[in-house]
N, C-alpha and C positions, 0 to 999 in steps of 0.2 A: 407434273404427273404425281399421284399420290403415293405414299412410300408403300412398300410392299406390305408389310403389317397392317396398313389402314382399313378400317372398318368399311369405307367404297370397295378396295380393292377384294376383300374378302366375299364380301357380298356376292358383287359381281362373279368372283371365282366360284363362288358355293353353285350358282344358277348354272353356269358354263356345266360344270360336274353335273348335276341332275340332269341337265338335257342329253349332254354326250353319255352319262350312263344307262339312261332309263334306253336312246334310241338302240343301242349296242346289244340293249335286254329284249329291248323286240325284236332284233335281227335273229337272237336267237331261239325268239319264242317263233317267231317261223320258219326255221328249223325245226324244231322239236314237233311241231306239229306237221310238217311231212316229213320227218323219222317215225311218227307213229303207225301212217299207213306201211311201213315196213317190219314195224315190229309184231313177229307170232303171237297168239295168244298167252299168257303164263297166271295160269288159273289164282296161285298164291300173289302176284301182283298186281295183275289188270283186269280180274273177273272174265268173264264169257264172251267179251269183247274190248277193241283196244281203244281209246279215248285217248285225246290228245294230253288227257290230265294225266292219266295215267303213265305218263313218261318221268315224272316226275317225283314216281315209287318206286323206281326200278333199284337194282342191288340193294346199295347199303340202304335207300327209300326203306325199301320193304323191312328191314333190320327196325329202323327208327318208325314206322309205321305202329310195328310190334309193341316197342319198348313204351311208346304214347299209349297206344289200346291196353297192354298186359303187364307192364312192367318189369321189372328185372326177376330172374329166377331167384330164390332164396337155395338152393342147391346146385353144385356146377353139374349139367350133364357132363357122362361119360359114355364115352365111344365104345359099342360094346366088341368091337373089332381088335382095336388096338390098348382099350383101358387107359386112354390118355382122357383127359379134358376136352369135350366135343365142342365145337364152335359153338358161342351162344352170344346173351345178348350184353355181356357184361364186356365187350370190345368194344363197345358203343358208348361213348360219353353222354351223359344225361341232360345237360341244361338244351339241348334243341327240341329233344323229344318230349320234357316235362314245360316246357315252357308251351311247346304246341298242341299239347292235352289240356291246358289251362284253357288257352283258347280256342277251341274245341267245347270245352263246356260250356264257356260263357256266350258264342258266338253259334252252337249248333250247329258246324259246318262240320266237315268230313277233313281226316288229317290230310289229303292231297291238298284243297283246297287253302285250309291252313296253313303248311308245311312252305309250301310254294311261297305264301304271302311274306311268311316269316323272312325267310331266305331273301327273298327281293328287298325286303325291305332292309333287312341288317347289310346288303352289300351295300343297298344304295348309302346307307352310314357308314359303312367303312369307308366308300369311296370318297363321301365327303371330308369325311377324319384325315384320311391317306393326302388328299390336295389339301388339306391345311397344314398337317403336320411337313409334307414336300414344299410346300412356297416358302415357308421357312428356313428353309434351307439353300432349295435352287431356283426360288422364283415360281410367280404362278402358271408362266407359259409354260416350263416345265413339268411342275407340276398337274395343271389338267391335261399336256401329252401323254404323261404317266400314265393317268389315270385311263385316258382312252386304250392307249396301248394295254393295260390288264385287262379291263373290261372285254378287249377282243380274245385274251388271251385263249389259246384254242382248251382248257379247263373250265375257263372261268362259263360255261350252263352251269356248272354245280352249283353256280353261285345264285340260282333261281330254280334249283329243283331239293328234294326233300335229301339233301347233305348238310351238313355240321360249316361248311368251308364260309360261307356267307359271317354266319354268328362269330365264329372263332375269328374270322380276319377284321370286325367290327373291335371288339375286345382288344387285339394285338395293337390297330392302328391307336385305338385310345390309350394303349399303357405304353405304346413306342412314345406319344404324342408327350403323354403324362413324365416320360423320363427326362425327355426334352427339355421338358419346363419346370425340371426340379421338383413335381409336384409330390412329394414320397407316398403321402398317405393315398393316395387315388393309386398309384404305382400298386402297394400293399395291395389293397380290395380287388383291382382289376386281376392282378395275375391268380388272385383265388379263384375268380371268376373264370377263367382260363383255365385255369385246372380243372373246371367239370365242361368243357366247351370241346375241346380236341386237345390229342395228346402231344402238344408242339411245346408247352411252359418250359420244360425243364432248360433248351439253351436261351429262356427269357433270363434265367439266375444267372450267365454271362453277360450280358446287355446291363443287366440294373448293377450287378459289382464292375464294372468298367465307369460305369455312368458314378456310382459314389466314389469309387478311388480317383478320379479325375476332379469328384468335385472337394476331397479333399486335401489333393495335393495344391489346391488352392485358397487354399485357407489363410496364408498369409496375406494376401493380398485379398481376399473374401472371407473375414471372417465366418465360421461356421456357431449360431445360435444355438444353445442347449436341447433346443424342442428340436430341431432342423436334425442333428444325434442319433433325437430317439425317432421320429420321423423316417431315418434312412437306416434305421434298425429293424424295425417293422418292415420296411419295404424287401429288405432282404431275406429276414423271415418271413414273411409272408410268399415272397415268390420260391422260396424251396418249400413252404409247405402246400402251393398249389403245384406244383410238380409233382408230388406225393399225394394227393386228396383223393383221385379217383380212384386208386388202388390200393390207399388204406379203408375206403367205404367199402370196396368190393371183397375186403378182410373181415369185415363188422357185419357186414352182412350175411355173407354166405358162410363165416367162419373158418377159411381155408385164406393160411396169409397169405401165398403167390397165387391167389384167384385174378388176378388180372394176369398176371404174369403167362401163367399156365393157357388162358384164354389167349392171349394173343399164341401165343406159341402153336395153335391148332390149329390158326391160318399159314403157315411157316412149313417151309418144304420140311418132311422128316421132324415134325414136330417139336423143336426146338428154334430160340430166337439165338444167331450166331452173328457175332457185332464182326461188320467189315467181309467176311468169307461170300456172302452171297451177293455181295458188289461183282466179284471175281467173275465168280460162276454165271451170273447175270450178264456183263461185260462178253463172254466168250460165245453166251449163247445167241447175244444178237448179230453175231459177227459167224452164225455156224453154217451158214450158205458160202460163207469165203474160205476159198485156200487159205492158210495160215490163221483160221479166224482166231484161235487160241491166244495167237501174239496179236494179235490186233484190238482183240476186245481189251487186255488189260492195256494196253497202249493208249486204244479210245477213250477209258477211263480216267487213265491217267492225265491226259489233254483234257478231259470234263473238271476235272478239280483243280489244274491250272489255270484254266478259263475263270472259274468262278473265283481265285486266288485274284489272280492278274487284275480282271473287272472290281476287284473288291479292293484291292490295296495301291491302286495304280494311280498318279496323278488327276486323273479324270474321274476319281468319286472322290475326291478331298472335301467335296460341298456337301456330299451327305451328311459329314460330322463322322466324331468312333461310337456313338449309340447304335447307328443304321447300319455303320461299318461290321461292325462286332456281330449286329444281327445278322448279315450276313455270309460268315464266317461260322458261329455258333451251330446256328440252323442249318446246314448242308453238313457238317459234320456230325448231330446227333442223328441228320437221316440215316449217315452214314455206319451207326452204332445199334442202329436197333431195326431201320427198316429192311425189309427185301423188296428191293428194286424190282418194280415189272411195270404194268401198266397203269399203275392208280401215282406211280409218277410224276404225271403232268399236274396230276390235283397238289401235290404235294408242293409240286414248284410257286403253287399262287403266291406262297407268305414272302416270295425273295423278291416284291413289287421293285425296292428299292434299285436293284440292279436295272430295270428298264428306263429308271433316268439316267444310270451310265451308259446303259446301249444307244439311248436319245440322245448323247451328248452333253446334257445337263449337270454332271458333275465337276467340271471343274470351278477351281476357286476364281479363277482370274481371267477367265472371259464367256462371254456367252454361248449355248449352247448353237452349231452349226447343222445349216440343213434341217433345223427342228422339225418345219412342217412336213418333208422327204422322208425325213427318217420314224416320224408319227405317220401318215400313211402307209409307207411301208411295214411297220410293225403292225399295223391294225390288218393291214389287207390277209397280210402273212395267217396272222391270227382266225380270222372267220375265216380262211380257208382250213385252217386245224380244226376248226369247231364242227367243220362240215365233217372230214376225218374223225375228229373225236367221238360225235352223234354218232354217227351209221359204223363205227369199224368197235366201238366199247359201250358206249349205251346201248344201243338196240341189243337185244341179245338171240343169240341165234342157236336155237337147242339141237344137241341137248348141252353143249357147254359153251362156254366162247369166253374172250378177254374180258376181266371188268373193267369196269373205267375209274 
């Protein structure tokens, strides 16, 4: 049998990924297209009638629709209600929306049309990046379970409709990939890239300083070259300055320094971004049909970030390595600092991929993973059943308000 790294075996893997993900993408393109004959009319999204394409502008679509047609405001509106910062477009990260106006011009299609293509096509690359960078670690069967098991994940439609999650998790897989392989300068460039993709970079500056302090506590036994130095200087500069780039442009531009800041803050109960308090409150509110739901919600909480602990540091992820490890440790804690938990949650959880090869079993060092094929159908089945839930209870939208997705 040929070794894991071998050019056969990769091959073969890359084809397995493309079939298992593209069919996963039509499960849920037929979805979306009987979610459309459910979805109302919404004049600002679907025009005068509903098209199955049209599913694929909805919410934040219609945001990034905008930002491709009109571009960003050069003044923050303000809410004449409250005189805060009104929601606008500058919460929206730029490289999905500019990159699909490009093509758009060259291509004379319409941004659904585009938008959509974009999306498919950058998951279908992360997905391939994702099983290359996971065989490396826990093997290919693993890794393309991985792969199937996100692709069903009941989020991952965003990953083929007019959202950022497709682009951003293409980017991540290549700089997780690039850490991997010691590659600093591609590390450098990608995480700037990341900075204009989605606002997830900043627990990337965890990931890459774990990733250099390991590689120089080996230095005596691996010497470290002069350029290799400056190389893993840049890399760290560079990923705190793509943590900081969309919201120093949104300074340079509109002239107002907390213009990002301020902006997200509008989507924010009480208009304020408060690090960890709305976990709580979040926590108690899904628990407020239960007697005691008050003690239960932080309780359930609490179990949530044990869970993610236990899965992340327990003998049975030792094969992810501390790169993947750290990521996902890092990333559930900045959620935990800046987001308000509610229902765009599930989109959120795409980038923690890595955890689905400890749920598969595929994480340990010292034997193969069990029940693999069991524990891959049941994760996928699980999944198109959320996606059916996800569709029709957050995407369709039901006026005049309803959950977004």
């Amino acid at each position: 049998m040929p070794p894991v790294g071998s050019l056969t075996v990769m091959r073969s893997l890359t084809a397995r990924v493309v079939l298992v993900y593209l069919a996963l993408r039509a499960v849920s393109t037929v979805l979306l297209v009987l979610a459309s004959r459910d979805q109302p009319v919404m004049l600002d999204w679907t025009g005068p009638t509903v098209e199955p394409l049209d599913m694929t502008v909805l919410w934040d679509g219609g945001w990034y629709r905008h930002i491709a047609e009109q571009g960003y405001p050069h003044v923050l509106p303000v809410d004449p209600n409250t005189g805060r910062v009104a929601q606008n477009a500058w919460a929206f990260y730029p490289l999905f929306p500019l990159v699909s106006r490009l093509l758009m011009d060259v291509t004379g299609l319409g941004f659904a049309v585009v938008a959509s293509s974009v999306s498919l096509l950058c998951g279908l690359g992360a997905a391939v990046v994702m099983a290359r960078l996971l065989a490396d670690r826990v093997g290919p069967s693993v890794a393309l379970a991985t792969v199937a098991a996100w692709g069903a994940f009941p989020a991952a439609v965003s990953l083929q409709i007019a959202y950022t999650e497709a682009m951003a998790m293409l980017v991540l897989c290549l700089l997780l990939w690039a850490v991997m392989r010691r590659q600093w300068v591609a590390v450098g460039g990608l995480a700037l890239v990341l900075g204009l993709t989605r606002p997830i970079a900043v627990p990337v500056i965890a990931v890459v300083a774990v990733a250099l302090f390991l590689r120089w506590r080996r230095r005596r036994i691996e010497p470290i070259p002069l350029g290799e130095y400056a190389a893993g200087v840049w890399a760290l500069g560079a990923t705190g300055l793509g943590a900081g780039l969309w919201p120093l442009i949104a300074w340079r531009v509109t002239g107002v320094r907390d213009a990002y800041t301020q902006t997200m803050a509008s989507w924010r109960v009480g208009g304020e971004i408060e690090p960890l308090k709305p976990w709580l409150g979040m926590s108690q509110w899904a628990f407020r049909h239960f007697e005691g739901g008050d003690v239960y919600g932080p309780v359930g909480l609490a179990a949530l970030v044990t869970a993610i602990v236990v899965l992340t540091l327990g003998p049975w992820a030792t094969a992810l390595g501390p790169e993947l490890r750290t990521w996902c440790l890092a990333y559930p804690a900045y959620l935990a600092l800046v987001l308000d938990p509610f229902t765009s949650i599930f989109r959120y959880a795409i980038p923690l991929f890595p955890l689905l090869a400890v749920m598969l079993g595929g994480g340990w060092l010292d034997r193969s993973a069990r029940w693999l094929g069991a524990r891959t159908v049941a994760l996928v089945g699980l999944g198109l059943v959320g996606q059916v839930a996800w569709i029709w209870k957050l995407l369709v939208f039901h006026p005049p308000s309803d959950y977004p997705p």
